[in-house]
DOPABA-844048 format. One record per atom (N, C-alpha, C, CB): x, y, z. Coordinates in pm, whole numbers, plus 50000, padded with zeros to 5 digits. Glycine has a CB too. Layout:
XYZ;...
***
This chain:
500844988250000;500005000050000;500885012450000;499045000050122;500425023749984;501255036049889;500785041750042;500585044749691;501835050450097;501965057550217;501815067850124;503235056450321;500625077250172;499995092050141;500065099850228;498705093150111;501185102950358;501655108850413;502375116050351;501965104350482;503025135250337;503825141750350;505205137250407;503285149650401;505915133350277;507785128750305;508225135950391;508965130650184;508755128450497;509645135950587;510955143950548;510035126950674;511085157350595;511885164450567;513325156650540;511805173850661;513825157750431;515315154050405;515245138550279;516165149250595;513695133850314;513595124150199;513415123850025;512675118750238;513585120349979;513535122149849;512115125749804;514045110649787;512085134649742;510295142849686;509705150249806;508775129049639;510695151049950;509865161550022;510075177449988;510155159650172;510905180949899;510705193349864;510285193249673;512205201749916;509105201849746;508435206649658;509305214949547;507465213649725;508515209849407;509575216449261;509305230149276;509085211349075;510725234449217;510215248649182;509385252849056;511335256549175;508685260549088;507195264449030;506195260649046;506975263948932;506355251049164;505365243149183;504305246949295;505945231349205;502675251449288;501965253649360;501345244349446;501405258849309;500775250249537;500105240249642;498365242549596;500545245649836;497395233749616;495965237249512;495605249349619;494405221649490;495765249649751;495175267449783;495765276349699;495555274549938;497115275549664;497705290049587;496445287949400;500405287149544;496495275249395;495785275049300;494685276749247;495875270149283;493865277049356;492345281349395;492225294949406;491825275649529;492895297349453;493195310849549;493415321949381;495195308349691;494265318349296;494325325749142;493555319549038;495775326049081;492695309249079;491045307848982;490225321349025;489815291049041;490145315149170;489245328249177;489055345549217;488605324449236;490535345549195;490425362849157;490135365749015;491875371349185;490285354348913;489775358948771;487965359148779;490415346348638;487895355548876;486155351348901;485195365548970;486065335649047;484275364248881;482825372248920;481695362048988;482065379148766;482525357749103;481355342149188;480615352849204;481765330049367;479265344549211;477865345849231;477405342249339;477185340349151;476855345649435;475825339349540;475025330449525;475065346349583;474655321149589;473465311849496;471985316849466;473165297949573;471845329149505;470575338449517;471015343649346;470585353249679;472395354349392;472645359449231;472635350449149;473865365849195;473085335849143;473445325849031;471905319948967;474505311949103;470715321549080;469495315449061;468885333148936;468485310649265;468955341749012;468745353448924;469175353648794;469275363748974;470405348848797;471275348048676;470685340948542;472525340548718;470375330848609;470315314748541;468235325048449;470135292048750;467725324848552;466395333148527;466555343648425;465895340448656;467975349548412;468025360048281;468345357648163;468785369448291;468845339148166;469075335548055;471065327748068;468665350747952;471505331548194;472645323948213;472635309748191;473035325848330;473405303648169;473585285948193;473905282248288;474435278248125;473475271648353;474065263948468;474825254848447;473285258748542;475765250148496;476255237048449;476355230448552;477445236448378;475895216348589;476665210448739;477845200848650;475315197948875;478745201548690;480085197148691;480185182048775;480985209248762;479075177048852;479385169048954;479215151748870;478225173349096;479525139948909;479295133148880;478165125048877;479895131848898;477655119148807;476025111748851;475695107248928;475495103648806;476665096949008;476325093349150;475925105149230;477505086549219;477055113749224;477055124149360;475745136149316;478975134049382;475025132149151;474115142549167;472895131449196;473985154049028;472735116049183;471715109949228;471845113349384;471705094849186;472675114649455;472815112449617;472435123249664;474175109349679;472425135649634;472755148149637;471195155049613;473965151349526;471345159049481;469925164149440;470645171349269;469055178949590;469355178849216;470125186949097;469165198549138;470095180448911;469685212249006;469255221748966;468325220748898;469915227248927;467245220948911;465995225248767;466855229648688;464655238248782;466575225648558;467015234948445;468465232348420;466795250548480;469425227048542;471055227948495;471525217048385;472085225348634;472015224048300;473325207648185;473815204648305;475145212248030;473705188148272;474665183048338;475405178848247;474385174348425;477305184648275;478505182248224;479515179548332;478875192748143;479895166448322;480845162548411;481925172348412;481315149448382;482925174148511;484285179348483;485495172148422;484715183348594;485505164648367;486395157348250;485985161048118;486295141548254;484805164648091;484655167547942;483925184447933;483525153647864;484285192348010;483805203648004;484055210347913;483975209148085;485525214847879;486315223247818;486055218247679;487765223347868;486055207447630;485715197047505;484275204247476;485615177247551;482985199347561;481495205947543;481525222047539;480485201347677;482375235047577;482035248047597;483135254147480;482205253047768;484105245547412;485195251847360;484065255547230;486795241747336;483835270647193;483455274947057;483705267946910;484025286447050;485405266746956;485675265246864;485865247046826;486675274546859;485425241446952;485795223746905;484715216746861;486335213647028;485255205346828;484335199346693;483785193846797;484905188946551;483835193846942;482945184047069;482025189547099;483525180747205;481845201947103;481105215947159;479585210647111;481725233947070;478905214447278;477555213647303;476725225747148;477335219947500;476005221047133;475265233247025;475415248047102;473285229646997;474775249547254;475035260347303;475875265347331;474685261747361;476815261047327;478455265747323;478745273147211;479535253747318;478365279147134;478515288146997;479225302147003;477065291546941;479515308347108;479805319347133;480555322947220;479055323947142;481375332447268;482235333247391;481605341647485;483615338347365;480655349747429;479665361847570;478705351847642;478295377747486;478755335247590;477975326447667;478195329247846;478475310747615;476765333447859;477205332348069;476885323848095;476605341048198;478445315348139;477655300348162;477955300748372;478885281448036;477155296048439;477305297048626;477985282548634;475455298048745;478845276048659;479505263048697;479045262748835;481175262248680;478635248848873;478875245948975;479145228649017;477925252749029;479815225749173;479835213749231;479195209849367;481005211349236;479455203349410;479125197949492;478895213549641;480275184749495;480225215149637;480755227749755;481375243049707;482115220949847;481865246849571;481965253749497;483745250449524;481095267349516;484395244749490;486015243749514;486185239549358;486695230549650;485715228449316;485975226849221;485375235149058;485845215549248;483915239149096;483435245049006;484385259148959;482065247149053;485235266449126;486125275549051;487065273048962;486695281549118;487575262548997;488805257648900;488525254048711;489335241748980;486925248148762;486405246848598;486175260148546;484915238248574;485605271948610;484985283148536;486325289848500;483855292848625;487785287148572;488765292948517;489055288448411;489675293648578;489145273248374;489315273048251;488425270948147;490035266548240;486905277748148;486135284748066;486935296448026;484855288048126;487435301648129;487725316648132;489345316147992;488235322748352;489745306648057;491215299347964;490755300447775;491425275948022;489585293147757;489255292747613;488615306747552;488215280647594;488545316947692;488145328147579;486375332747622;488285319247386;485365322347698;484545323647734;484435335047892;484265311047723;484385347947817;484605355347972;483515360248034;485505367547974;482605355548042;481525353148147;481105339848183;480385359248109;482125332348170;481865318548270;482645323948401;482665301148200;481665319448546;482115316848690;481125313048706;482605326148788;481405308748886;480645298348954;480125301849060;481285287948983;479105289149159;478375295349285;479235294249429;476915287049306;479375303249459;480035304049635;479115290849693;479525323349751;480145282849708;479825273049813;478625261549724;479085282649967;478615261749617;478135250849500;476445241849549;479705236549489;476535236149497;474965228049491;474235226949684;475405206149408;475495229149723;475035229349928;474335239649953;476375231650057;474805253949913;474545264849958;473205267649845;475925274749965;472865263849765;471995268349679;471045259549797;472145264949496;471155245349797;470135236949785;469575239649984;470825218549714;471045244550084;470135251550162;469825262750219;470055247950223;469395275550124;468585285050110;467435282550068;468995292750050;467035267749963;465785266649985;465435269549806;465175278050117;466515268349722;466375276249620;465905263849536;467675285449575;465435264049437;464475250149343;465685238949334;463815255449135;465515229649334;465745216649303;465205205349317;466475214649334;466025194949233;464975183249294;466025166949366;463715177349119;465735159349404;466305151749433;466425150449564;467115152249379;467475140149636;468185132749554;466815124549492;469445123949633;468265114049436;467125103449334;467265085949409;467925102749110;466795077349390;467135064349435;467335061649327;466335055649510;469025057849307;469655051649215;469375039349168;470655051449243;468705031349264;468135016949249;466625010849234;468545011349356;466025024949209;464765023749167;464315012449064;464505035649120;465095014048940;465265010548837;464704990548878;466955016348787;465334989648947;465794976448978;464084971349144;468144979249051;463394976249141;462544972949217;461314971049106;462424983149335;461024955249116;459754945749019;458024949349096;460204923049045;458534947949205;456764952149259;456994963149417;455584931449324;455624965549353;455634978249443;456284971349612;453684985849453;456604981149666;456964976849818;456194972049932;457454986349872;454954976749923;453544974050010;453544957150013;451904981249919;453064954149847;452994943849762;454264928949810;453284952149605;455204935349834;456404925749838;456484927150018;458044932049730;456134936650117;456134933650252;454974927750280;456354944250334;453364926650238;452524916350237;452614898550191;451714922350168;453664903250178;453934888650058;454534876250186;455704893249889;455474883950261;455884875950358;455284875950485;457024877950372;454254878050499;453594878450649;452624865350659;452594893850676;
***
């Protein structure tokens, strides 16, 4: 098993490369390029015609809940779906004044994606302070979560606890 402890000082790879950031310094210069939104402003937003995107994965948006109304685009194929100019690009991706609102789970990662919206040229992509949590408790529309295993239940539940009595 792979020890994921911080190398003790003097071992080989405990000093950090030069140029090399730590993800706060990296977070920390996503989002000064960022116009974050509140999840109040991002719900306003979305109402004027902004995009939402949740970024999160399907599990974590079955477990979780979603946005009315949000694309769901994982964060592995974002930049591919929003690039104007790529042959991957969502239809609504056509333009760079696209305001698209990113968000995740807690808003950490959604900054890092709306920076690199911001990277291809799209400069009104940013994201929600504190992501799908802070929207979902103010109370603001969504729906979910979902039971992932719905799918997989043959008779109703009533039906199948009468069955054994």
């Amino acid at each position: 098993m792979t020890n994921l402890r911080r190398p003790a000082a003097g071992c080989p790879g405990a000093q950090a490369p030069a140029g090399s950031r730590s993800i706060e310094e990296i977070l920390a210069a996503a989002r000064v390029r960022l116009r974050r939104l509140e999840p109040e402003a991002a719900h306003l937003a979305a109402r004027a015609g902004a995009v939402l995107v949740d970024i999160r994965p399907a599990a974590q948006r079955a477990a979780t809940g979603t946005i009315p109304g949000a694309l769901a685009v994982e964060r592995n194929v974002l930049e591919w779906r929003f690039d104007p100019r790529g042959s991957a690009r969502l239809p609504i991706a056509d333009r760079y004044d696209l305001p698209v609102v990113v968000f995740c789970q807690e808003g950490y990662t959604s900054s890092l994606a709306a920076a690199a919206l911001l990277d291809l040229g799209l400069h009104r992509a940013t994201d929600i302070v504190g992501g799908f949590v802070a929207w979902y408790a103010l109370g603001l529309p969504a729906f979910g979560p979902t039971d992932v295993y719905a799918h997989l239940d043959t008779a109703p539940r009533a039906t199948a606890r009468w069955a054994y009595t």
